[in-house]
C-alpha positions in Angstrom: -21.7 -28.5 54.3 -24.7 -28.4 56.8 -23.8 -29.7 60.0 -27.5 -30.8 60.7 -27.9 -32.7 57.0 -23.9 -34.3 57.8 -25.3 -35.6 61.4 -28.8 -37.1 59.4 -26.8 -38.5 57.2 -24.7 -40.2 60.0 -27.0 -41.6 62.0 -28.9 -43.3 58.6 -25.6 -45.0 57.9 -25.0 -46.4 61.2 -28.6 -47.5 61.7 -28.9 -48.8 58.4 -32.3 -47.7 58.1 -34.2 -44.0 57.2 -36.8 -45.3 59.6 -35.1 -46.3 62.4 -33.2 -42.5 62.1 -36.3 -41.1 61.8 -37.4 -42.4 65.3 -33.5 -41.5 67.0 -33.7 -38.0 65.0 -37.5 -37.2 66.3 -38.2 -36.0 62.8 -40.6 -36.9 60.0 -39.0 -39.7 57.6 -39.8 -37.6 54.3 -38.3 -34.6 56.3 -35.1 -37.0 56.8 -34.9 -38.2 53.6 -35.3 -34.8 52.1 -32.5 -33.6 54.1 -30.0 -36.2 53.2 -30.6 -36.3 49.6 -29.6 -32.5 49.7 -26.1 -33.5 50.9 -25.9 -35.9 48.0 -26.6 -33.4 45.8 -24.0 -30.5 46.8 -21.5 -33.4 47.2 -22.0 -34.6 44.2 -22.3 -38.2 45.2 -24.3 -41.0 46.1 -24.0 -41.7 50.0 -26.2 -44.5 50.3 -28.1 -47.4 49.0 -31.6 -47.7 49.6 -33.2 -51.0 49.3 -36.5 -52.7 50.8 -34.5 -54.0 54.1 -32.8 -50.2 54.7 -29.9 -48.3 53.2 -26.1 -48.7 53.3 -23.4 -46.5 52.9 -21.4 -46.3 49.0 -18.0 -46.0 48.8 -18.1 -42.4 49.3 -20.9 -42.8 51.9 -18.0 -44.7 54.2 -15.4 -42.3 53.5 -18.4 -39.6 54.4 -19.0 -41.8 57.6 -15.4 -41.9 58.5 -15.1 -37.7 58.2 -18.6 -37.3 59.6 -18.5 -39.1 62.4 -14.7 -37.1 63.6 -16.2 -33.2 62.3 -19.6 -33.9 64.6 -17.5 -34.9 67.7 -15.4 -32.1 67.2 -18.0 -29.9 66.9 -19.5 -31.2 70.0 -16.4 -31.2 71.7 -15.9 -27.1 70.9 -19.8 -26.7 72.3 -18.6 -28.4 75.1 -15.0 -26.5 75.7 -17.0 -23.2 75.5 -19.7 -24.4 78.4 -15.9 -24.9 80.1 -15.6 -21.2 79.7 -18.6 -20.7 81.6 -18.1 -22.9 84.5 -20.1 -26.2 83.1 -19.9 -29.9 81.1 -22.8 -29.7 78.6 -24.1 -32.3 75.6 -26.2 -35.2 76.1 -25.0 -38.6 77.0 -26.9 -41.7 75.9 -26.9 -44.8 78.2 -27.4 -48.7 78.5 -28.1 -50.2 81.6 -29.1 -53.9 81.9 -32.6 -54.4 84.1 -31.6 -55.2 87.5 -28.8 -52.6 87.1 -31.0 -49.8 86.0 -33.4 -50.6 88.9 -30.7 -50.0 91.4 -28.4 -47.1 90.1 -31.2 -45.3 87.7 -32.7 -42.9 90.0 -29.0 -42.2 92.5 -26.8 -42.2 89.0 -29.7 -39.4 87.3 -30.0 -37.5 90.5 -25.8 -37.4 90.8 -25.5 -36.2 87.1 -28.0 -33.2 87.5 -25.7 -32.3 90.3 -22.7 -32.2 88.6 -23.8 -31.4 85.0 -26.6 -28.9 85.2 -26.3 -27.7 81.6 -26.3 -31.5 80.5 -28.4 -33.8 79.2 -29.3 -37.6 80.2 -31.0 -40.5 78.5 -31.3 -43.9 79.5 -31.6 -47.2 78.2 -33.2 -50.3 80.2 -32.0 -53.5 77.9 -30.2 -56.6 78.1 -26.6 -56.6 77.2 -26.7 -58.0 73.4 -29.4 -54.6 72.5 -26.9 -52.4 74.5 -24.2 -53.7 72.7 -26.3 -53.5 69.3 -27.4 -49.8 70.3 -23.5 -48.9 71.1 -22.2 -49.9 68.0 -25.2 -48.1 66.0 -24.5 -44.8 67.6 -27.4 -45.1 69.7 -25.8 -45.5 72.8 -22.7 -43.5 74.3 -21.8 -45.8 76.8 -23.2 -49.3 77.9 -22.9 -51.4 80.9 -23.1 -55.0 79.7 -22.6 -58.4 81.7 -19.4 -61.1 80.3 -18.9 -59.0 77.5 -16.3 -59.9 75.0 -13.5 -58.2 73.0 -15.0 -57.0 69.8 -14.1 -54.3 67.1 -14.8 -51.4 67.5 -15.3 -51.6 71.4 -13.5 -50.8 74.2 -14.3 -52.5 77.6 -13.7 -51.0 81.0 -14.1 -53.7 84.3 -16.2 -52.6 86.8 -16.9 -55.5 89.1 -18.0 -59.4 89.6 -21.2 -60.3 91.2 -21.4 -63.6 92.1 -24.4 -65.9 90.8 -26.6 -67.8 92.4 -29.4 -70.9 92.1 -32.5 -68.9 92.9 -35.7 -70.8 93.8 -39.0 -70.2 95.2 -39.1 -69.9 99.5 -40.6 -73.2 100.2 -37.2 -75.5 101.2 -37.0 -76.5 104.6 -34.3 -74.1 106.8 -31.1 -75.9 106.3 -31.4 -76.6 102.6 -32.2 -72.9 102.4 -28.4 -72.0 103.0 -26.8 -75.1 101.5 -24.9 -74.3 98.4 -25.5 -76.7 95.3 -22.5 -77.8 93.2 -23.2 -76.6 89.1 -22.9 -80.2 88.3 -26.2 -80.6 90.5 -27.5 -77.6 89.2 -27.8 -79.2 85.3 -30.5 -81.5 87.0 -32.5 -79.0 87.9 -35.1 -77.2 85.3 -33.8 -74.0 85.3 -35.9 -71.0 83.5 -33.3 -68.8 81.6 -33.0 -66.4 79.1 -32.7 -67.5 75.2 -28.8 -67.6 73.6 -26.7 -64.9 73.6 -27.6 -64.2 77.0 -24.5 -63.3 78.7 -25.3 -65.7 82.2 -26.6 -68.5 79.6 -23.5 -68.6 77.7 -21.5 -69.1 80.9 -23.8 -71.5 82.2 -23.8 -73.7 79.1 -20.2 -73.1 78.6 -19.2 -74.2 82.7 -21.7 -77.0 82.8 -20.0 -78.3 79.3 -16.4 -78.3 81.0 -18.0 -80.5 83.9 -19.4 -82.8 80.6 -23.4 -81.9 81.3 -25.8 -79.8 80.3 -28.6 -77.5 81.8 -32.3 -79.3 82.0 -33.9 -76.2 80.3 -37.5 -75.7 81.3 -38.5 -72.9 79.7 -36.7 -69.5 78.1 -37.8 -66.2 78.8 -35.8 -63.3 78.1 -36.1 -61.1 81.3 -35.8 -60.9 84.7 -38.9 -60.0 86.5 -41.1 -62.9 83.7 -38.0 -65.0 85.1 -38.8 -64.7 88.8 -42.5 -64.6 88.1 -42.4 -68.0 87.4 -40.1 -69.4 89.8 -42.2 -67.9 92.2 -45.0 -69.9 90.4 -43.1 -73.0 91.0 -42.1 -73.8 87.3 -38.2 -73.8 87.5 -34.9 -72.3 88.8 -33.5 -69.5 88.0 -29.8 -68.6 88.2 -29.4 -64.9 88.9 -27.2 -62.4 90.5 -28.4 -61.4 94.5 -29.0 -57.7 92.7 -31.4 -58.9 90.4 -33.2 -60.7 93.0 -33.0 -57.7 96.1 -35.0 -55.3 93.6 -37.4 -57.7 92.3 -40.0 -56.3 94.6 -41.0 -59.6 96.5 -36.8 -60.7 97.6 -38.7 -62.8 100.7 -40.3 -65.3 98.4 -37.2 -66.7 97.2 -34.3 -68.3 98.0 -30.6 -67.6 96.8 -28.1 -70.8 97.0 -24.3 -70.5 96.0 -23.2 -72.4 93.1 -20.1 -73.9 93.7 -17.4 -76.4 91.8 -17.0 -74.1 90.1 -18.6 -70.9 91.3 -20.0 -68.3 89.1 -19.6 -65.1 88.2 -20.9 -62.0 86.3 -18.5 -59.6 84.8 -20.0 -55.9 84.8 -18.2 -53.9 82.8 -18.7 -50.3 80.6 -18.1 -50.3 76.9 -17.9 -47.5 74.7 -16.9 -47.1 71.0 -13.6 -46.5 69.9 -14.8 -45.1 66.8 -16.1 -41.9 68.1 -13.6 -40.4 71.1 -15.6 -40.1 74.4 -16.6 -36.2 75.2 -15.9 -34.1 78.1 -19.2 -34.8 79.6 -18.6 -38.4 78.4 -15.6 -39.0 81.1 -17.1 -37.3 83.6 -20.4 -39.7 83.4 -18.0 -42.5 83.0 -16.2 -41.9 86.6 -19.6 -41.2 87.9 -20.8 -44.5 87.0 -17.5 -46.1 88.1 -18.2 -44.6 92.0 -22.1 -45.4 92.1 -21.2 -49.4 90.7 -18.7 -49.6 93.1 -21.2 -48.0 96.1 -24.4 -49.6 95.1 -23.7 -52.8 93.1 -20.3 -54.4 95.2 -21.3 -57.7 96.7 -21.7 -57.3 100.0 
């Protein structure tokens, strides 16, 4: 069996798609297709199911999967046991990083890993939680840092920290409003620009505010941070946001951050990985890494 056609074949199953493996692979669709369909035939089998919205894995294609996915870590593993011979961690990592996380720890967490793992290989992945959590559980991803994640199959979720939230709103209150916090039940009569459902800090706003028997005045939604602040800079709404993702918006002066109280809240950082493929070498020493940069650069202060 060709290790190359066994990882095509892997990553079509768990995108679902010949093009969308095309684009992860870096390699002509035809070429792809080609390469896969020569697996079916030594095997003897059909692996997948190709329709107009993709392909899906046959009966054999998930038993395939299953094998597949164990035989390519292992093999990575042994690449990575013999660059232990020689002193070094090698194999690429693929991360998730959520905007205003990946604007502070990018560049430090990059410039650590080249340090440490020469003879590796780094990608990362500026998205909002629910895409990193898609990407993880496709196979794009290795390792993801996502905000209020839940328990779901497949996943396993490591705590890294709490940052506390805050009602942000343009710099134009007088000075002792400025440092008053605002209780969340006077928050829902505020119009409040925030990011379209499953947003992580959505949920919990919705979900707090619905404990408290209210609701948030939604002005507008806007998935993403800086289109967010852009327009409560332009006077259109509030915001509620972490201190981080206000600090690196590039203009922190021009707005104010007031703590939400009874109740306050809080966003849960954590890392998730999948359980279905066994983290690498490299793969726990990028996770420790990223446990001692969150802690340095990310900790409320």
């Amino acid at each position: 069996m060709d290790l190359r056609q066994l990882e095509y074949f892997v990553r079509v199953a768990e995108l679902g798609s010949f093009t969308r493996a095309a684009i992860a692979l870096d390699i002509a669709q035809p070429a792809l297709s080609r390469q896969v369909r020569l697996l079916e035939v030594e095997l003897r089998q059909s692996l997948l199911t190709r329709n107009g919205r993709g392909a899906t894995p046959t009966e054999a294609g998930k038993l395939l999967l299953e094998h597949g996915r164990g035989i390519l870590h292992q093999v990575e593993r042994a690449r990575e046991e013999l660059g232990r011979v020689r002193g070094a961690l090698a194999g690429r990592v693929a991360i998730g990083l959520p905007p205003s996380v990946a604007k502070l720890m990018a560049v430090p967490l990059v410039r650590e890993f080249s340090k440490r793992m020469p003879e590796a290989s780094i990608s990362i992945s500026e998205a909002l939680s629910t895409a990193s959590l898609e990407a993880l559980m496709t196979g794009r991803l290795d390792i993801a840092l996502l905000y209020n994640a839940t328990a779901a199959p497949g996943i396993e979720l490591t705590p890294l920290l709490e940052e506390p939230l805050f009602l942000v709103q343009r710099s134009t209150l007088g000075a002792a409003q400025k440092a008053r916090p605002v209780a969340l039940r006077d928050v829902a009569q505020i119009p409040l620009i925030i990011p379209s459902r499953p947003n992580a800090i959505r949920m919990q706003v919705e979900g707090e505010m619905a404990a408290l028997g209210c609701r948030p005045q939604v002005a507008l939604e806007i998935d993403g941070v800086p289109a967010i602040l852009d327009l409560v800079e332009d006077g259109a709404g509030s915001a509620v946001l972490s201190r981080n993702a206000v600090a690196t918006s590039g203009r922190p002066e021009a707005f104010v951050c007031r703590p939400i109280t009874a109740p306050a809240l809080h966003s849960k950082l954590v890392m998730a990985m999948s359980s279905q493929r066994p983290a690498t070498l490299t793969q726990k020493a990028m996770l420790e890494l990223i446990q001692a940069l969150a802690v340095k650069l990310l900790s409320p202060a």
